[in-house]
TORZALUM-50207 format. One record per residue: y, x, z of N, C-alpha, C in turn. Coordinates in nm, 2 decimals. Example, Ala and Ser with C-alpha at 12.3 -4.5 7.8 and 13.67 -1.06 7.14 Angstrom:
<recs>
+--------+--------+--------+--------+--------+--------+--------+--------+--------+
|    n_y |    n_x |    n_z |   ca_y |   ca_x |   ca_z |    c_y |    c_x |    c_z |
+--------+--------+--------+--------+--------+--------+--------+--------+--------+
|  -0.57 |   1.32 |   0.78 |  -0.45 |   1.23 |   0.78 |  -0.33 |   1.32 |   0.78 |
|  -0.22 |   1.28 |   0.71 |  -0.11 |   1.37 |   0.71 |   0.00 |   1.29 |   0.79 |
+--------+--------+--------+--------+--------+--------+--------+--------+--------+
</recs>
This chain:
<recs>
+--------+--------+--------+--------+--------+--------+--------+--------+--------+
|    n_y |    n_x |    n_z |   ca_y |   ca_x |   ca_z |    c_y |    c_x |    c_z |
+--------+--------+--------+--------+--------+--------+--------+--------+--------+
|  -0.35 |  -2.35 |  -0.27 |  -0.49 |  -2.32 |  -0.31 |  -0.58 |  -2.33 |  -0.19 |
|  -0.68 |  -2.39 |  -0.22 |  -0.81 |  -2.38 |  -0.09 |  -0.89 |  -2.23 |  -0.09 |
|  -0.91 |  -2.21 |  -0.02 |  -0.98 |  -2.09 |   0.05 |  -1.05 |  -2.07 |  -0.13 |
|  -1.16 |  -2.13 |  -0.11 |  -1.25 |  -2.12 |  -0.23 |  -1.20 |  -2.06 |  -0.35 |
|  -1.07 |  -2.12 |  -0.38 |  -1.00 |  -2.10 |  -0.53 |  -0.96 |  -1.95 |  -0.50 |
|  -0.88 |  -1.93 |  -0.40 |  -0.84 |  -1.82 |  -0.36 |  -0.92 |  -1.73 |  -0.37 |
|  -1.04 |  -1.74 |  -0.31 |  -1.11 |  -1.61 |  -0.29 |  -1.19 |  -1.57 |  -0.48 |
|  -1.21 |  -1.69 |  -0.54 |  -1.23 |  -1.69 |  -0.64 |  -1.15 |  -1.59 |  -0.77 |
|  -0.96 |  -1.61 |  -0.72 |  -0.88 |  -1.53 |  -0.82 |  -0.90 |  -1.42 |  -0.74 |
|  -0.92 |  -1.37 |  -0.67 |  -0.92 |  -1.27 |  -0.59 |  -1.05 |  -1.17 |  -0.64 |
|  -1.18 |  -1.25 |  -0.70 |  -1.29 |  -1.19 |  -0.71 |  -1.25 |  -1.17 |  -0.88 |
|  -1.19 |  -1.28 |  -0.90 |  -1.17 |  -1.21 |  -1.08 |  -1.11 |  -1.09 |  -1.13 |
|  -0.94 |  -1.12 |  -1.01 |  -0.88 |  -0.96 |  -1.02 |  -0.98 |  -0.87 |  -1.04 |
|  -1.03 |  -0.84 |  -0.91 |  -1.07 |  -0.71 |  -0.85 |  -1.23 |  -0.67 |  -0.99 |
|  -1.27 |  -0.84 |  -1.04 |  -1.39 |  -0.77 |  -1.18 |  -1.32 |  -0.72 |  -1.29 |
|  -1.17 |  -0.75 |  -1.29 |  -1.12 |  -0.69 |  -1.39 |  -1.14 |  -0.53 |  -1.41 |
|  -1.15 |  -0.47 |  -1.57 |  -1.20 |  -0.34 |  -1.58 |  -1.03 |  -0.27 |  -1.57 |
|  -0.95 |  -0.34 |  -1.54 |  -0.84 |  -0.27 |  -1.55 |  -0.80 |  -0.22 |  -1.45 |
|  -0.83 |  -0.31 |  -1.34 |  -0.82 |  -0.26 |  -1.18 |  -0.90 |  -0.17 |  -1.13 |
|  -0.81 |  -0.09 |  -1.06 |  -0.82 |   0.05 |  -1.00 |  -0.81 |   0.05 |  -0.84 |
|  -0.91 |   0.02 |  -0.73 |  -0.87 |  -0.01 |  -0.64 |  -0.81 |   0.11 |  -0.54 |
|  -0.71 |   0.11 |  -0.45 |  -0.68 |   0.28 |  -0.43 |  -0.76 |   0.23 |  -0.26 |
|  -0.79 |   0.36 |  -0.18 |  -0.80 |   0.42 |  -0.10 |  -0.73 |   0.51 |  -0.02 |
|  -0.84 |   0.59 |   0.08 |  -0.83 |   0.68 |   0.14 |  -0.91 |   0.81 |   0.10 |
|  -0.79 |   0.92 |   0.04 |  -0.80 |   1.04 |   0.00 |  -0.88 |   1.15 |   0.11 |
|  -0.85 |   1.25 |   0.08 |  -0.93 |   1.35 |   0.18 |  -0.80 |   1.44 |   0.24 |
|  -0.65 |   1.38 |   0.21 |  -0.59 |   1.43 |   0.26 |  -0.48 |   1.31 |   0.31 |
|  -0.54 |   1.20 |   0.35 |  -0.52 |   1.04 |   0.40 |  -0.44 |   1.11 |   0.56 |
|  -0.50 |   1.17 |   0.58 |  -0.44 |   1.20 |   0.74 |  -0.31 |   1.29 |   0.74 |
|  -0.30 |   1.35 |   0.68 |  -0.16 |   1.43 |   0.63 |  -0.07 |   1.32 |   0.57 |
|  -0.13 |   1.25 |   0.46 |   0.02 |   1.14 |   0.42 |   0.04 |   1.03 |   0.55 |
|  -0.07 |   1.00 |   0.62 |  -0.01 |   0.91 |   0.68 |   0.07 |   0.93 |   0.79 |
|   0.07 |   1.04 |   0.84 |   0.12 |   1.11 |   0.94 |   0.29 |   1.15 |   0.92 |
|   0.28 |   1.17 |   0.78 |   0.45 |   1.21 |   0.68 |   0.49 |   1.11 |   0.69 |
|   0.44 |   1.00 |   0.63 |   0.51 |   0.86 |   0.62 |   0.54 |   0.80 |   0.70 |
|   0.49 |   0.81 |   0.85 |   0.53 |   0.71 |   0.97 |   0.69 |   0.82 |   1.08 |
|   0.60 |   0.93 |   1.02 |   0.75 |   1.01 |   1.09 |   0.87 |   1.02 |   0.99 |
|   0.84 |   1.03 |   0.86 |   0.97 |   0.98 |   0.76 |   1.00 |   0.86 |   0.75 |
|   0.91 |   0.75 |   0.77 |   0.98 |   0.63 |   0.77 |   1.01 |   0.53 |   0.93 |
|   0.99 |   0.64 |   1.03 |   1.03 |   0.58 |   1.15 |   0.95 |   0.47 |   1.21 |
|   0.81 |   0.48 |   1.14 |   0.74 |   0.33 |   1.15 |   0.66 |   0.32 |   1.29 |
|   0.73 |   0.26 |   1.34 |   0.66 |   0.20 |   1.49 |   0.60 |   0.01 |   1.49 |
|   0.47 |   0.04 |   1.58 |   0.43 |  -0.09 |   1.55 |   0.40 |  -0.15 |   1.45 |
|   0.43 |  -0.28 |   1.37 |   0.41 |  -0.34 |   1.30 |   0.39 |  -0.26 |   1.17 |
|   0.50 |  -0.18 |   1.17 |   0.59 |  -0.12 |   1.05 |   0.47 |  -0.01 |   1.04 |
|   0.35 |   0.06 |   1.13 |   0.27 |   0.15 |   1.05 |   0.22 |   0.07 |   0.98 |
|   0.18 |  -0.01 |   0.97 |   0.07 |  -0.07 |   0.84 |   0.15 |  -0.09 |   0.76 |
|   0.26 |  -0.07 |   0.70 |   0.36 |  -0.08 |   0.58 |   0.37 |   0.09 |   0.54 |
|   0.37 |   0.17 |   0.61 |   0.31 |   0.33 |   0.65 |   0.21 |   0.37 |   0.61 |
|   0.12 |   0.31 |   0.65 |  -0.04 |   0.33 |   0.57 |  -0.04 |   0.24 |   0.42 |
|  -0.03 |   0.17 |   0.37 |   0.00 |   0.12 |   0.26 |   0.06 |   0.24 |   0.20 |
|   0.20 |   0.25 |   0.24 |   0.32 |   0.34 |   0.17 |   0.23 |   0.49 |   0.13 |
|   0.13 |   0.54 |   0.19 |   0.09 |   0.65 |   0.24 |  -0.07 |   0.64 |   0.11 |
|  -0.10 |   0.55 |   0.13 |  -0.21 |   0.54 |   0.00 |  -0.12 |   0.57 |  -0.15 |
|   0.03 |   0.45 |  -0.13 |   0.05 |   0.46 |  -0.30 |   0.08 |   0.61 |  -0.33 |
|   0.13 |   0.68 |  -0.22 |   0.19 |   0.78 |  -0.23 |   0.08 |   0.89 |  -0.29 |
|  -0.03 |   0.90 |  -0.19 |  -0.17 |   1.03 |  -0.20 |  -0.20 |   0.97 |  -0.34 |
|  -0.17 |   0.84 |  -0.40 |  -0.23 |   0.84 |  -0.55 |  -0.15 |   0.84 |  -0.66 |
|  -0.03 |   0.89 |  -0.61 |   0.09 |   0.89 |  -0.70 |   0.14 |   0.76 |  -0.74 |
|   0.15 |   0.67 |  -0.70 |   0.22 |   0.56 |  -0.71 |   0.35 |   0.60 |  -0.66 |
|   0.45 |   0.56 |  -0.73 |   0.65 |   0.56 |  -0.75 |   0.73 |   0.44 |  -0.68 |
|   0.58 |   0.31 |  -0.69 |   0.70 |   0.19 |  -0.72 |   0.63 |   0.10 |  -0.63 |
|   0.66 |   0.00 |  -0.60 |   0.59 |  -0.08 |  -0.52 |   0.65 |  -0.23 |  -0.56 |
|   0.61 |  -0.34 |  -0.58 |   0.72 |  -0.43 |  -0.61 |   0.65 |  -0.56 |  -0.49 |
|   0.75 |  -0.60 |  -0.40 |   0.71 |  -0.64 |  -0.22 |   0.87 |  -0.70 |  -0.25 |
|   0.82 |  -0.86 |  -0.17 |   1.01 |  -0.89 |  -0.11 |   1.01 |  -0.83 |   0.07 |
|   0.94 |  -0.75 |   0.08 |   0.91 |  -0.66 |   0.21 |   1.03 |  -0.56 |   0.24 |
|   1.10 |  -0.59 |   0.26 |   1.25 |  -0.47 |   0.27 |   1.20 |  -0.38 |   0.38 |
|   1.12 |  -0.33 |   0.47 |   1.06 |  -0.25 |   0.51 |   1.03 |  -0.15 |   0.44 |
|   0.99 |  -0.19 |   0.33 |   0.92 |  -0.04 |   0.25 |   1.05 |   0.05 |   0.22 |
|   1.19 |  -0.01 |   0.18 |   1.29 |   0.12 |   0.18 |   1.28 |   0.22 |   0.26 |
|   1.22 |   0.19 |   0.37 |   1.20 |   0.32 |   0.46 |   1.17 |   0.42 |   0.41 |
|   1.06 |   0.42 |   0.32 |   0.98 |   0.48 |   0.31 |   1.07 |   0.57 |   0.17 |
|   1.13 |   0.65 |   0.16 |   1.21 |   0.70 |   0.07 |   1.11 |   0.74 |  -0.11 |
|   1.01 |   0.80 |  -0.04 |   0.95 |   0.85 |  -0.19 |   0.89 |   0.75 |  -0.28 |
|   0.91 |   0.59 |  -0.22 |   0.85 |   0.49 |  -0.31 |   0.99 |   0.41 |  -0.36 |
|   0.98 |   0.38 |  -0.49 |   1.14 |   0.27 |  -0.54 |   1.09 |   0.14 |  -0.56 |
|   1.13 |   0.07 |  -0.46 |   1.11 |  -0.09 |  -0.43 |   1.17 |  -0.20 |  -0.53 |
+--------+--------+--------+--------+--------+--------+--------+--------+--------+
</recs>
């Protein structure tokens, strides 16, 4: 895909009324802080930490990634 096309499905997702974009909660500094010392994540591996740590504060279970990293993270099923 060229940039254009890309950024285009990208803008359709995200107008979809179905999509629910998640963030940063008011208790974002507590999960992320759990998840990098439960999942051992150094370096690279926090921003799979911070990810893991949003699905988590919004109750997300599952994550579906060919990212084998996220096993770490015990409270999400890959």
């Amino acid at each position: 895909s060229t940039l254009h096309q890309a950024m285009g499905f990208v803008e359709s997702v995200l107008d979809s009324p179905s999509v629910r974009p998640l963030g940063f909660g008011k208790r974002h500094r507590d999960w992320m802080k759990s998840t990098i010392v439960a999942g051992d994540a150094r370096g690279n591996l926090a921003f799979d930490a911070e990810i893991a740590a949003v699905l988590m504060e919004h109750g997300v279970k599952k994550i579906l990634t060919n990212d084998g990293d996220f096993h770490r993270f015990k409270a999400l099923e890959v």
